[in-house]
C-alpha positions, 0 to 999 in steps of 0.5 A: 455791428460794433464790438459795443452793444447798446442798453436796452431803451426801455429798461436800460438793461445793460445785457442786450444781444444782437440776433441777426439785424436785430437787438434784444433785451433779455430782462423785457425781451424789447426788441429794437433795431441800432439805429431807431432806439431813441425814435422808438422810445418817444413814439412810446411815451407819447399820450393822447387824449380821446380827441387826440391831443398830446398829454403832459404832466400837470395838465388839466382834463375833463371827463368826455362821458359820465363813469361808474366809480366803484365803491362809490354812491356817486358817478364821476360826471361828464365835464368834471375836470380834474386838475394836474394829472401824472402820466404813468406807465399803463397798468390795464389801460390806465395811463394817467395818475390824479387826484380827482376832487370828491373822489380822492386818488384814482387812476384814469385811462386816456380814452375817457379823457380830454384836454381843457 
C-alpha cells in the first residue's frame, strides 16, 4: 500500500487505517477496499422508488398505497402526488424530505412512493 491513506468516503474522516487488505475509519467504523471507494459511495447514494426507478432531488411522486398520518384526521391517499422532494440520509427507513400539501413537512420512506 502507499505511505498515504485516503479519507474515509462516507465521513471524509481524515484518520483512516489500514487492516490487512482493508481501510478503516474510526469515526463511522465504514470499512472499504483502496480501489472501490468511489464505486461504493454512489452505489449508496442511489434511491429507488417501489417500482424501482431511480429518485433525484426535485422530482415529483405519488402515493402507491393509502397511509395513517399521525396527529392527523386525515389519511394521506393512494395517487396524492407530491411535488419536489429532498433526498436525505435515511432516518428509520425514511429517505426522502417533502412538503406534502395539506399536510405540511413530513418525511417519507422510498417504498411507499412512485415516480410520476
Amino acid at each position: 500500500m502507499s505511505d498515504t491513506i485516503p479519507p474515509c468516503p462516507a465521513c471524509a474522516c481524515e484518520y483512516s487505517y489500514e487492516l490487512g487488505e482493508l481501510l478503516v475509519c474510526p469515526e463511522c467504523a465504514h470499512e472499504w477496499s483502496p480501489g472501490q471507494e468511489a464505486a461504493e459511495v454512489e452505489q449508496e447514494t442511489t434511491v429507488k422508488d417501489a417500482v424501482g426507478n431511480v429518485l433525484a432531488n426535485g422530482d415529483t411522486v405519488g402515493m402507491v398505497k393509502t397511509m395513517k398520518v399521525k396527529g392527523s384526521p386525515r389519511d394521506l391517499k393512494i395517487g396524492t402526488k407530491v411535488r419536489n422532494i429532498r433526498l436525505i440520509d435515511a432516518v428509520n427507513g425514511h429517505d426522502i424530505d417533502a412538503k406534502v400539501d395539506g399536510f405540511g413537512p413530513m418525511k417519507l420512506k422510498s417504498s411507499v412512493v412512485k415516480k410520476v
